[in-house]
N, C-alpha and C positions, 0 to 999 in steps of 0.2 A: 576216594574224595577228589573233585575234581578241582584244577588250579583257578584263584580267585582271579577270574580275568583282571577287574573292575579295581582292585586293590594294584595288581602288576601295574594297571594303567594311572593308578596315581600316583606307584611308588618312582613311574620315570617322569611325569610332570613335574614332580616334585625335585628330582635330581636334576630337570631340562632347567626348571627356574631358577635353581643356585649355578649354573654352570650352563649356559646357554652356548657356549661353543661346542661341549659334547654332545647335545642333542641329536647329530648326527649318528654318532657311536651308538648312544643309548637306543635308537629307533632300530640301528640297524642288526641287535644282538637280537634275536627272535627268542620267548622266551618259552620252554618247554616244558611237561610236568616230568617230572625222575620218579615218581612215588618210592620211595622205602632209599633216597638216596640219602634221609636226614641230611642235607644243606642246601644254598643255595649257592651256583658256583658256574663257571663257562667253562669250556674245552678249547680246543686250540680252534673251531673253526665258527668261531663267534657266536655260538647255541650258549644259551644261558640256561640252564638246568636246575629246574626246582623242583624241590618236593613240596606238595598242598600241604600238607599237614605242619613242613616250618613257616610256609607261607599267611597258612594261616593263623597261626600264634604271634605274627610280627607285624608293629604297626606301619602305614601306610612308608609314613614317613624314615623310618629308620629301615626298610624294603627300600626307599629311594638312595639312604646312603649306602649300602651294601652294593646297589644295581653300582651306584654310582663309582664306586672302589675298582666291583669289577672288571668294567667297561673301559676302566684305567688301566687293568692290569693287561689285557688286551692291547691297546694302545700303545705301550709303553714295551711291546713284544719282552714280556716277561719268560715266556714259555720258550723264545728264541735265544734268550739273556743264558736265563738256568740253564741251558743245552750246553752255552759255551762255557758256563761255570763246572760244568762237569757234576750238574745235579742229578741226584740218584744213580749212581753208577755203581752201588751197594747188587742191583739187580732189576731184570726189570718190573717189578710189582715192586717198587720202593714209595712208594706215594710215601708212607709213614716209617723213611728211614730218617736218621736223625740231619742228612744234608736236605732232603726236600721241607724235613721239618723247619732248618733253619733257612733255607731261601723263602718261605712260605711267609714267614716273619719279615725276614727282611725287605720283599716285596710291600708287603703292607706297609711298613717304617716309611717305603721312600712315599709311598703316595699318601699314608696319612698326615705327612708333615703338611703338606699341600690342600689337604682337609681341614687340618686341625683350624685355621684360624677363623671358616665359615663354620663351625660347631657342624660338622658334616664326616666326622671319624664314626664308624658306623660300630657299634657298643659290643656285638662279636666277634668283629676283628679289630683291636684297637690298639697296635702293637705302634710304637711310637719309637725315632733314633734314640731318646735318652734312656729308656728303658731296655734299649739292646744294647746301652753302651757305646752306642756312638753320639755323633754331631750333627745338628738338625741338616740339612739342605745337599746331601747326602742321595746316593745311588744306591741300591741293592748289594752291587757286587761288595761296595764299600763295608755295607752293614754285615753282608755273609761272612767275608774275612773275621769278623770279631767272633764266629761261628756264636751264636748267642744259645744260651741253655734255656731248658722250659718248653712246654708241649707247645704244639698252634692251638691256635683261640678257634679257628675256622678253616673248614676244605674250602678252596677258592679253586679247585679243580685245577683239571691239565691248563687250565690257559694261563696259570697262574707259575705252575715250574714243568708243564710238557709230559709230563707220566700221568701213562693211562687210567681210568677210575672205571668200576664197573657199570658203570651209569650212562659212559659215552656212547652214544646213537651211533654208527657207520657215517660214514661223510657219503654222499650220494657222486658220483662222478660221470652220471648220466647215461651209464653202460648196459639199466636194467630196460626191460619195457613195461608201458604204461605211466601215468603220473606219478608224479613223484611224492611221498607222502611225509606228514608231517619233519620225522628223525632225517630227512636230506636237507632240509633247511639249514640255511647256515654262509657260510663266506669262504672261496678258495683263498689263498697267500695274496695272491693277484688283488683281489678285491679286497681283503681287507687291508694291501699298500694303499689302494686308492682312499681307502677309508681315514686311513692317518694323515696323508696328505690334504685330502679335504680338513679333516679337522686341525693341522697346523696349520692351514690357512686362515681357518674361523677366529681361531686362538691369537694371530697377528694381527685380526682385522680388529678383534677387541682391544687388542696390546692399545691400538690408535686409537678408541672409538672413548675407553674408560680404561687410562692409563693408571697402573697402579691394582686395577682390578685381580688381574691374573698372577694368580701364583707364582713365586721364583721359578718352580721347578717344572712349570709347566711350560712357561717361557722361554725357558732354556731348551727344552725336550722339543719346540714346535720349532725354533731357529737350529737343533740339531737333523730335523725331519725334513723344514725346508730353509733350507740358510738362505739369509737375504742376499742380492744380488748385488748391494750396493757395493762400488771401490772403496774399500777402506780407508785406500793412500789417499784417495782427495777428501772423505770424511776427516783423517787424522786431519791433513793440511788446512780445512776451511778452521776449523776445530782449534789449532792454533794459534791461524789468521784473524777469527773472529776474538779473539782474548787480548790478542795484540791491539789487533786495532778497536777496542772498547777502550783499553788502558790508553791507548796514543789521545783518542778524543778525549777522556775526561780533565775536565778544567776545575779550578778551584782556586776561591782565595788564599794568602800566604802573605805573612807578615817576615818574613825568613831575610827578602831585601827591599831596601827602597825602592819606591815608588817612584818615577822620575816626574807625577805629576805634583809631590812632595814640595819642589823650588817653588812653586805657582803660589800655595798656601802656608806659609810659614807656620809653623806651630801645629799643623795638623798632619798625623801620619794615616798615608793610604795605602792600600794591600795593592799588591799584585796579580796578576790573572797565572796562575803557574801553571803548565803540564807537563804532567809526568812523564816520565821516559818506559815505555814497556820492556821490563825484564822476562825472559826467558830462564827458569829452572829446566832442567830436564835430570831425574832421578830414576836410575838404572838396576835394574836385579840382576847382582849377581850370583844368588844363592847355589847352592847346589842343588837345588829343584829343575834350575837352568839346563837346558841343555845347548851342548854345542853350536847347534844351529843357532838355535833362539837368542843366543847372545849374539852372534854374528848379525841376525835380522835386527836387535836393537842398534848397536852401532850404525847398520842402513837408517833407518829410523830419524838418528841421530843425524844424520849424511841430509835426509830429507827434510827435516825438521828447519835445517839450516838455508838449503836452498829452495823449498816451494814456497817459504815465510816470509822471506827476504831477510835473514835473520844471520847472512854469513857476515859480513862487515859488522855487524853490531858482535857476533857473538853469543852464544848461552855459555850458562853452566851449567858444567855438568855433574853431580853427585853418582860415586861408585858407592851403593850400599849392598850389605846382605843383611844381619840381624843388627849392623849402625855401620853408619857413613863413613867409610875406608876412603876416602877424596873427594874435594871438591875443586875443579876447573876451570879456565874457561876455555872454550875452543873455539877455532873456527872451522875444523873439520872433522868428522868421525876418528880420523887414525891415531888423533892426538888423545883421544879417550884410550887409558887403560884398566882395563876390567881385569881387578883382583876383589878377592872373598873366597865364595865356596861353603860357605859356613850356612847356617838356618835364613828366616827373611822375618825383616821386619820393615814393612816398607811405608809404616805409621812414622817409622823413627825418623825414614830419610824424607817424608812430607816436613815433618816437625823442624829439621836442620835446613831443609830448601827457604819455609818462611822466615826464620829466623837469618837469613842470609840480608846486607846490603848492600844496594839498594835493595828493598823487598821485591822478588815477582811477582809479578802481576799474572803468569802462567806458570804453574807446574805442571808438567807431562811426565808421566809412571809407567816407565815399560818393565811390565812386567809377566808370567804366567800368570798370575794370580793366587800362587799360594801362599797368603802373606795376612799378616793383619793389618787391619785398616782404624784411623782415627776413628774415637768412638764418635764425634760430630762432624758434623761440616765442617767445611775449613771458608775462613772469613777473611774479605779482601784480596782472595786469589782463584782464579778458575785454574780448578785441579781436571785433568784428561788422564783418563788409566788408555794404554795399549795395553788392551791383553791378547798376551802374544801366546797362540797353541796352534796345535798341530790338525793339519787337512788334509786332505786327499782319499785315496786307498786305504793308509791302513790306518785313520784315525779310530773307525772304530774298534781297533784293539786299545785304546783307552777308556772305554765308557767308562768302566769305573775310576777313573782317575780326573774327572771334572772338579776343577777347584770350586770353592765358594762363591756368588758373582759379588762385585765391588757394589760398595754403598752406593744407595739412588742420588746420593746428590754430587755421584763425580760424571762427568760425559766419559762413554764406554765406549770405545772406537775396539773393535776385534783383528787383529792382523792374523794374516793368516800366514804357517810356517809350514810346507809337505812334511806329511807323517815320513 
């Protein structure tokens, strides 16, 4: 039986039109017939491999969410991830041991979370964080750890945990003579970095284009692929400046004192023009999530906070919280902050005690890693700023799996950067 061209080509239409920055990925996985491989599934070198016979049992569209899963899992170098997870090391023909079974799953979990809300979870692979056990917005490596029980729903092939399938073509390396024929098709390492880079790109330019569109986790995965360029330090500092000075300009009537235009009009009282004074909060983690550095760069933070703002002669305060607020300050320098805790984070608690402070701020700033829970609403009458303070360099990614949750959309996210 030969593979439905005509259906392939609507099943990635249909995936290009929900997710119009993959379409790049999508064009560039060529797709091939497996006969008798019963699934549909890619390899490590960007070949999508089908069998006509499930191709054609499946409709157009639900072909577009499966291409579409795929072409994630690729992207998201699944098959380089499970390598460093120490997936199938039972042997090598492990495809169906019980760790590639469970990375198989948990691959699916991290990117069908990021599915789920376009109804684009594709009905053969539909393995989801709550049903492995875990917490939506979540990593693979995350989801393996809970080693979750139960067979896989679907092969999604080596490109999916890197062990070989009987199915996989030879990679072509250009060594033979004559043309090259259909099973050399495909993408060296080389090209398909190019291939992710291009699509982190795509993916930012939509982040601008139709804010909100793009999935948590795909926004985060395209700022991990290509991190923006911009300085943090003068992001934090405008970020600051601009809360400060909204609060300084706003005016408002106030009946609190007389009017001196009052002696003029006997008997009639007139308001006053009042403006408020901008306060500074600044609320610190000191959880045991923290680490040594990390707290040293908030206290900088703190140090900065004070002089790029013009904020030393006024002063903030400053809250030490972990799971509730262990002090409140004021300073005028980083060294007068003491950082005690150690304990869990709750950094809902030390927003909650920052507003509740008098005079109220007019700026909360939150250094924090980010493992922490956040109010469940906006916060009202105060521009809230999270630093979220992680680790860069070389050996950041021996963290992948350790990316906290990102902060509510309605706080400004300034990212500070601390070497791994």
């Amino acid at each position: 039986m030969p593979l439905d061209a005509a259906k392939v080509a609507a099943g990635r239409l249909f995936a290009a039109s929900k997710y119009p920055y993959l379409a790049s990925a999508l064009f560039a996985a060529p797709v091939l017939a497996a006969a008798g491989s019963g699934t549909i599934a890619v390899d490590r070198h960007w070949r999508t491999l089908a069998d006509p016979g499930v191709v054609e049992g499946m409709e157009a569209q639900e072909l577009g969410r499966l291409l579409a899963q795929l072409v994630s899992h690729l992207l998201r170098d699944h098959a380089g991830r499970a390598a460093t997870a120490c997936v199938g090391d039972e042997g090598a023909e492990a495809s169906d041991s019980p760790t590639a079974v469970a990375w198989a799953r948990s691959a699916d979990a991290e990117l069908n979370d990021d599915l789920e809300p376009d109804a684009m979870v594709p009905a053969c692979a539909p393995d989801l964080p709550r049903a492995l056990g875990g917490v939506p917005g979540g990593l693979a490596e995350q989801y393996y750890d809970l080693r979750p029980p139960g067979p896989r729903f679907w092969d999604c092939g080596s490109g999916c945990d890197g062990l070989p399938r009987p199915w996989d073509p030879p990679q072509c390396h250009g060594s033979h003579a004559g043309p090259c024929t259909s099973v050399c098709l495909g993408s060296s390492e080389r090209q398909a970095q190019w291939l992710r880079l291009a699509t982190a790109s795509e993916l930012q330019r939509w982040m601008g284009i139709e804010p909100g569109r793009v999935p948590a986790g795909w926004a985060r995965w395209a700022e991990k692929v290509l991190p923006s360029k911009v300085d943090w330090r003068r992001v934090l500092a405008a970020e600051v400046r601009w809360g400060v000075e909204r609060a300084a300009g706003m005016v408002d009537y106030s009946y609190r004192k007389p009017s001196r235009r009052a002696e003029a009009v006997p008997g009639v009282i007139f308001p006053i023009l009042q403006q408020p004074v901008p306060d500074v909060a600044v609320v610190c983690d000191t959880s045991g999530s923290m680490t040594e550095g990390q707290l040293g760069r908030a206290l900088a933070e703190v140090e900065a906070l004070l002089q790029r703002a013009g904020l030393r002669d006024r002063q903030v305060r400053v809250l030490v919280c972990d799971v509730d607020v262990k002090s409140v300050r004021r300073v005028s320098r980083a060294s007068q902050v003491e950082l005690v805790g150690g304990g869990g984070t709750d950094m809902a608690a030390g927003i909650a005690r920052a507003l509740a402070l008098r005079p109220r701020p007019s700026v909360v700033v939150v250094l924090t890693d980010g493992w922490t829970p956040w109010p469940p609403g906006p916060v009202r009458g105060a521009r809230v700023i999270v630093a979220l303070i992680g680790p860069t360099g070389s050996n950041a990614h021996r963290l992948v799996g350790r990316e906290p949750p990102p902060p509510p959309p309605w706080a400004r996210t300034v990212r500070v950067d601390v070497p791994a």
